[in-house]
VOKEVEX-825728 format. One record per residue (C-alpha): residue in three letters; x, y, z negated. Coordinates in steps of 0.5 Angstrom, whole numbers, plus 500, padded with zeros to 3 digits. Example, Ala and Ser with C-alpha at 12.3 -4.5 7.8 and 13.67 -1.06 7.14 Angstrom:
2
Ala525491484;Ser527498486;
END
This chain:
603
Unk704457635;Unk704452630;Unk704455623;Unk710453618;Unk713455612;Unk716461610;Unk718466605;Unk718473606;Unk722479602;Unk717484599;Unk718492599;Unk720491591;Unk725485593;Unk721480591;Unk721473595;Unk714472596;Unk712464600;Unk708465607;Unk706462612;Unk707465618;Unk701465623;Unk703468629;Unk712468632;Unk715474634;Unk713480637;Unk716485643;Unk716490636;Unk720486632;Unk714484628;Unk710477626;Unk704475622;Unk704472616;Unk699469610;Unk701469603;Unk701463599;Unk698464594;Unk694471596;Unk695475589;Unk703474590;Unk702480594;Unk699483589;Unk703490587;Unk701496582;Unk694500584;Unk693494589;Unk685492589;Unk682486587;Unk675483584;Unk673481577;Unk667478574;Unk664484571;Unk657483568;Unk655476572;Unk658481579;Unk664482583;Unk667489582;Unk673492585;Unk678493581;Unk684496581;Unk691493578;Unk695497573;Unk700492571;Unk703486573;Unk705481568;Unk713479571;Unk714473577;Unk716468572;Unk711466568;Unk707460568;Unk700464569;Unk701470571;Unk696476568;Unk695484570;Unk691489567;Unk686492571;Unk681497571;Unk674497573;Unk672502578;Unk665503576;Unk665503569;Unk673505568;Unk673500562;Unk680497562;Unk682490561;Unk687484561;Unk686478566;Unk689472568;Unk690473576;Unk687466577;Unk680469574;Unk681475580;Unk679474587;Unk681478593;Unk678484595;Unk678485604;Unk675491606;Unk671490614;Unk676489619;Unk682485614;Unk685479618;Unk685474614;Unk685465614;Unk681461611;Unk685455605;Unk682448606;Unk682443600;Unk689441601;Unk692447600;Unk693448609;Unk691454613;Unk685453617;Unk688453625;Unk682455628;Unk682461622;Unk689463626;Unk687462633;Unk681465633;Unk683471629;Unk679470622;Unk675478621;Unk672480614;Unk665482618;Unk661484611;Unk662486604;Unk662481598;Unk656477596;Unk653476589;Unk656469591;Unk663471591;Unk663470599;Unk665473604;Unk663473612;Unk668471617;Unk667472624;Unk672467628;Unk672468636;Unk672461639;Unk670457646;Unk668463648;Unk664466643;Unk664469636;Unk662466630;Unk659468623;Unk660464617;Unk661466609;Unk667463606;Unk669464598;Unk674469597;Unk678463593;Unk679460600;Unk681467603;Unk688470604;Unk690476607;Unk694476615;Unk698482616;Unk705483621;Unk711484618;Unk718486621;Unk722480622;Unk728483617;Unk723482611;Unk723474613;Unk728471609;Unk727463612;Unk724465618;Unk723458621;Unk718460626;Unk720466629;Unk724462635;Unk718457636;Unk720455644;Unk719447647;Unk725442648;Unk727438653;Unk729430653;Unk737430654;Unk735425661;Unk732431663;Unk732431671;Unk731438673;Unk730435680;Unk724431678;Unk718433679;Unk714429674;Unk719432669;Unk717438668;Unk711435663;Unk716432659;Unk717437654;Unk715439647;Unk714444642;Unk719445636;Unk722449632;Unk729452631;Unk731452624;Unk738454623;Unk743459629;Unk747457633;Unk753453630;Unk761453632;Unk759448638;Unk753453640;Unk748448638;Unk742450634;Unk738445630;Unk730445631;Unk725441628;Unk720438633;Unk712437630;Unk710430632;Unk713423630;Unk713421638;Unk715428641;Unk721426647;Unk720418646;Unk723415653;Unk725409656;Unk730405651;Unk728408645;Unk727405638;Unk720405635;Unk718401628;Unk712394630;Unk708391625;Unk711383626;Unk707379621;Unk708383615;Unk714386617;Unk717392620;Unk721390626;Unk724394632;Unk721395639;Unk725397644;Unk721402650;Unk722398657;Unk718405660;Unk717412659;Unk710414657;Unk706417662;Unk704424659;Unk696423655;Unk696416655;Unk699413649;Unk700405650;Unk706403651;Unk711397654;Unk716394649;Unk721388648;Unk720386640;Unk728385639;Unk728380632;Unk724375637;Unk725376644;Unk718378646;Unk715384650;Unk708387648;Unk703392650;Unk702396645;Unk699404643;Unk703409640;Unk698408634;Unk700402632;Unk707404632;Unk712407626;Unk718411627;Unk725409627;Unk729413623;Unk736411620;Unk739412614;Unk742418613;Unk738421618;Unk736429617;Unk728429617;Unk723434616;Unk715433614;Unk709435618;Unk706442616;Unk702442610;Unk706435606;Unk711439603;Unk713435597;Unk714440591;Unk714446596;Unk721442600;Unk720440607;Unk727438609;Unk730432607;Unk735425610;Unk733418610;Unk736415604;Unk732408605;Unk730403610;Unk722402612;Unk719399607;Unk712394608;Unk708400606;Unk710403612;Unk715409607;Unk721411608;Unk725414602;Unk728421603;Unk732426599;Unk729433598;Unk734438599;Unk733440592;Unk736432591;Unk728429590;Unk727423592;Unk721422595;Unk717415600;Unk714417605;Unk709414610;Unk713414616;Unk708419621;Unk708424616;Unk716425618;Unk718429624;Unk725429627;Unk731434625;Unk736435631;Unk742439634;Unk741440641;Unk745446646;Unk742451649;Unk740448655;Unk736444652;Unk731450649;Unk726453654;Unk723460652;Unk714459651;Unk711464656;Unk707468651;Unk706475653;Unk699479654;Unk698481662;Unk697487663;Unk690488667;Unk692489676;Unk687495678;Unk688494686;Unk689486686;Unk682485686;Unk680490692;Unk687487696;Unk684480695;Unk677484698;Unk680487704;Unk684481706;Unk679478707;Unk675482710;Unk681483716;Unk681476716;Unk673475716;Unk672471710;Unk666471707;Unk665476700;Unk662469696;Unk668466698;Unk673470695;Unk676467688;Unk676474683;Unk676474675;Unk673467672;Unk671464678;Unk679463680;Unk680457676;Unk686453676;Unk682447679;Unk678451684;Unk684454687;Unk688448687;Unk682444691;Unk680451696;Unk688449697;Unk688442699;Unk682444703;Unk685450707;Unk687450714;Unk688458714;Unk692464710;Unk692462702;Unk693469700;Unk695470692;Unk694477689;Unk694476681;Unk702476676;Unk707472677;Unk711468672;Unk718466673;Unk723461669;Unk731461671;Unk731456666;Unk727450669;Unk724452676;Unk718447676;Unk715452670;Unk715457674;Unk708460676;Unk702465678;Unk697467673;Unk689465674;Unk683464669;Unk684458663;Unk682458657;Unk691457655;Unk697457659;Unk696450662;Unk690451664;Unk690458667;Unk698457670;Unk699454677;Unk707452677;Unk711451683;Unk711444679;Unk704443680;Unk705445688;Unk710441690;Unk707435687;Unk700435691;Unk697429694;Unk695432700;Unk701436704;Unk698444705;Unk695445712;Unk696453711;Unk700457716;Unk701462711;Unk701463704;Unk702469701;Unk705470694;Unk702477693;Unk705478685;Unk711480681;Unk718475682;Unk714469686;Unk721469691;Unk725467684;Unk727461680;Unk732456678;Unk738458682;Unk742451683;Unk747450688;Unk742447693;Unk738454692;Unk732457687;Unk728452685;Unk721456685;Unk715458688;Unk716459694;Unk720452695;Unk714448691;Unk710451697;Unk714449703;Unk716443700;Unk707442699;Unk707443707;Unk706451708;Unk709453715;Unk711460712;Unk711463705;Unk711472703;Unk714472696;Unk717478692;Unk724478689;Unk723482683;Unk716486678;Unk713489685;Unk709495685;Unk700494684;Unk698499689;Unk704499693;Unk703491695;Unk695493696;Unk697497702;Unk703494704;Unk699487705;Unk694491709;Unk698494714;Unk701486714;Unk696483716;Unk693488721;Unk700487725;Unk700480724;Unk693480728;Unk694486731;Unk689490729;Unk692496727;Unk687500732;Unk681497730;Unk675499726;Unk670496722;Unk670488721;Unk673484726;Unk668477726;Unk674471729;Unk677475733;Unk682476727;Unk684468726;Unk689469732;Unk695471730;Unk699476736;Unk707475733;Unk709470729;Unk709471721;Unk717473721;Unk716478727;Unk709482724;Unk713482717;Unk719486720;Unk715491725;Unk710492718;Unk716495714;Unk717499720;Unk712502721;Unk711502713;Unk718507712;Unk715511719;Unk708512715;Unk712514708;Unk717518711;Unk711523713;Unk704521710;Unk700526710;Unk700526718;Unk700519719;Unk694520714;Unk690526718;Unk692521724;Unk688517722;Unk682521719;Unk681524725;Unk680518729;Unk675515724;Unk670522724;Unk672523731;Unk675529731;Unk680533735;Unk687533732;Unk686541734;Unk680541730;Unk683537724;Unk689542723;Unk684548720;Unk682545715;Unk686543709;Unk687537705;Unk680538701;Unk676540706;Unk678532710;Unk678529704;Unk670532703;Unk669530710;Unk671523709;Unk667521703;Unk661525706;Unk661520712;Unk663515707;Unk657515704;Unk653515710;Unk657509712;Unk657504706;Unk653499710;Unk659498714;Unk664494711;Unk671496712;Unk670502716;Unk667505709;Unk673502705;Unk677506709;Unk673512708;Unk674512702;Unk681510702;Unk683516707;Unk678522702;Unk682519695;Unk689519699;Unk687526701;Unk686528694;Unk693526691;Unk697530689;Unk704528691;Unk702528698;Unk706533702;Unk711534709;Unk716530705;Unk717523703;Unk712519699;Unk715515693;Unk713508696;Unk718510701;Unk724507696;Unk726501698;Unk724498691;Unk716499693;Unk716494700;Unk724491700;Unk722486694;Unk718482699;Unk721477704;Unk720471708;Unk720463708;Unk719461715;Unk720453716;
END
């Protein structure tokens, strides 16, 4: 997230400045840093002084009041017990192994890469006053020593102790010619900061984080002319990471072909700015344009504090009113780890005779190595992993791979509809949570499962809502040996397996009949199929108890590893066994919430 301003109320009801780190959490909580570090500093807190040329740990007693110029305490020495007065500016902070802490650069900003890679104290204090940080970055840690001077500590803190709490709401903005049909303009978007609640007309007020952030076509921008700052009017929108732009100069009447680097903003008179993060001016960041760029390229702005400052013009980033339908919500939550998905994506490929190498799981599933194994596809398209779902703007819906970031380990229905090359796929399989959900417009929902039919798939198996790990394992399955009518074989099944015996439509609704009649009694349908695999009489079967199967099964597992997926199912058959909740009733995967989630698109 971006870092920004804050002020936080301590447990004393003092207002102490911070910068938050990180926004908030399901818990309620976000990070912050303290600006200055001794400001968090109370009675019995623990700090470092020089004592005898070394830095000791001492432990403060006394605190001179908030409002004093230079701040003063009274600490005591803890190896020596030997009281003293120091001013705080003399003392540097004491971390213990493990703190969170940032690292402060020369113009008083927060080191990012110190947030985002997660800045640890790893070593006590050297005889230098230095502390050493591991940072986690491009894949691995790193090592370094920082003074302690430039250290301050992080620590998460209720949302309630933030008195301005700019950064708690850090969502993306829309331009207001968003077209939602458009596929392209799913990229259009930008970070910004909601700085004030809704207002009377139910507009929040949020402050973008860059100059250029939502330029488009017929916007204002400032042209060096000579030595003179004229208007530019942009002919075009601008591609997403390209930065030259078409413009008509308009006090001369001439079109120019120009990079955003030459460029000033345009701000009117009168217009509610805020400066970038870090170029505070005396602590204030809000303020309006009270004059016109000057040919130094500032304009002059009044603080809210009724200071008037010039400021250069790139330092400035726009403040604005926009409805609600205009702030989409980041997708920031951890995923939780999918215990069967990997073993779904093994067995679908054994029914359907794909090599093992073949298979994409963990790292090697990267957002570019899908999207070519999908241009180049003429067979099933099978995607075990999360899925993402945005009612707001169905384009930024999209299943979870492996990616250094969101942009990098997403593919979104926006990325599938806008494919080059149409799918030549029969099938694709959405196996993940909400992949059948959107956009609900009047046309339908925009989603996933239309990205894909819209790229060209024949037919598409998504889910409607969060989708049970183990139970779309086995459903999967049971689907694909229907479809390929292969419930009565054992063991790989070479090619034969590409052959389809009924359409996708058919085999999913005979799979769900014959996926209520197995959960209605599934201790028989599994001792059914038990006896088949050791080849053993049902009348012999029936004397002995769920244990003794299970233990037959993983006995005649071990001597059949070697063959694919007959030991898988083996295996299967002596863990589903053992399990607790197996009886002459109903199993729990017969409700409907475990198998009803999944439908299907057929074009």
């Amino acid at each position: 997230s971006r870092l920004d301003r804050g002020v936080v109320l301590l447990d004393d009801s003092e207002e102490t400045k911070c910068l938050i780190t990180a926004p908030c959490d399901d818990m309620g909580e976000c990070e912050v840093a303290l600006l200055p570090w001794h400001d968090g500093i109370r009675k019995d807190s623990m700090v470092r002084v020089k004592h005898e040329e070394m830095w000791v740990q001492a432990r403060v007693l006394t605190l001179s009041k908030p409002d004093r110029r230079k701040r003063t305490c009274s600490v005591v020495v803890e190896h020596t017990g030997e009281e003293k007065r120091v001013s705080l500016d003399d003392c540097v902070p004491h971390f213990v192994m493990g703190a969170a802490v940032a690292v402060i650069l020369e113009d008083s900003s927060i080191w990012r890469q110190s947030v985002e890679g997660n800045a640890t104290i790893c070593s006590d204090m050297n005889e230098e006053g230095e502390y050493e940080v591991e940072i986690s970055g491009a894949g691995e840690k790193v090592q370094f020593r920082v003074a302690a001077a430039d250290l301050v500590p992080r620590m998460r803190i209720a949302v309630s102790q933030l008195v301005y709490r700019p950064n708690v709401s850090n969502v993306l903005v829309v331009p207001d010619s968003f077209d939602r049909y458009d596929a392209g303009a799913t990229a259009r978007l930008a970070e910004c900061i909601v700085s004030t609640p809704a207002d009377a007309a139910g507009k929040y007020e949020v402050t973008l984080q860059r100059w250029d952030d939502l330029l488009d076509k017929g916007d204002l921008v400032r042209v060096l002319h000579g030595s003179k700052w004229f208007h530019g009017r942009l002919l075009s929108s601008i591609p997403e990471g390209q930065d030259v732009c078409d413009l008509h100069v308009e006090e001369v009447g001439e079109e120019r072909k120009i990079s955003l680097e030459e460029c000033m903003p345009y701000f009117v008179v009168g217009e509610t700015v805020a400066l970038g993060a870090g170029r505070e001016q005396a602590g204030q960041r809000n303020g309006t344009v009270c004059a016109d760029l000057d040919d130094e390229g500032r304009y002059e702005v009044e603080m809210d504090d009724t200071t008037r400052h010039r400021i250069p013009a790139k330092d400035l980033v726009r403040r604005m009113r926009v409805g609600s339908s205009r702030l989409l919500t980041r997708h920031s939550h951890p995923l939780n780890s999918l215990c069967h998905a990997e073993e779904e994506a093994h067995t679908v490929a054994g029914i359907l005779g794909v090599n093992k190498e073949d298979v994409l799981t963990g790292e090697q599933a990267t957002l570019m190595e899908v999207q070519r194994r999908m241009a180049a596809s003429t067979g099933v398209i099978h995607l075990a992993t999360h899925g993402f779902v945005d009612p707001q703007v169905g384009g930024r819906s999209g299943i979870a791979l492996c990616g250094s970031s969101h942009d990098k380990a997403v593919l979104t229905a926006h990325a599938v509809a806008s494919m080059e090359e149409k799918l030549q796929s029969p099938l694709v399989v959405l196996s993940a949570c909400d992949t059948g959900r959107g956009e609900e417009v009047a046309e339908g929902v925009l989603g996933l499962a239309r990205a894909f039919t819209i790229a060209g798939a024949d037919a598409v198996i998504m889910s409607l809502w969060e989708v049970d790990d183990d139970a779309t394992r086995r459903i999967m399955k049971l689907f694909y040996e229907t479809w390929l009518g292969l419930e009565d074989d054992d063991g790989d099944q070479g090619e034969s397996v590409l052959q389809p015996k009924m359409s996708v439509v058919e085999a999913w609704t005979q799979t769900i009949r014959s996926w209520l009649d197995i959960q209605a009694d599934p201790e028989h349908h599994i001792r059914m199929r038990a006896y088949k695999l050791l080849g053993m009489e049902a009348s012999e079967g029936e004397k002995l108890t769920k244990q003794e199967l299970a233990r037959e099964c993983y006995r005649r597992y071990n001597r059949q590893k070697d063959n694919g997926s007959l030991a898988k199912e083996l295996r299967e058959m002596a863990r589903d066994l053992q399990q607790r909740d197996l009886s002459h009733g109903k199993s729990k995967y017969h409700n409907p919430i475990f198998w009803a989630a999944f439908s299907v698109v057929a074009v």
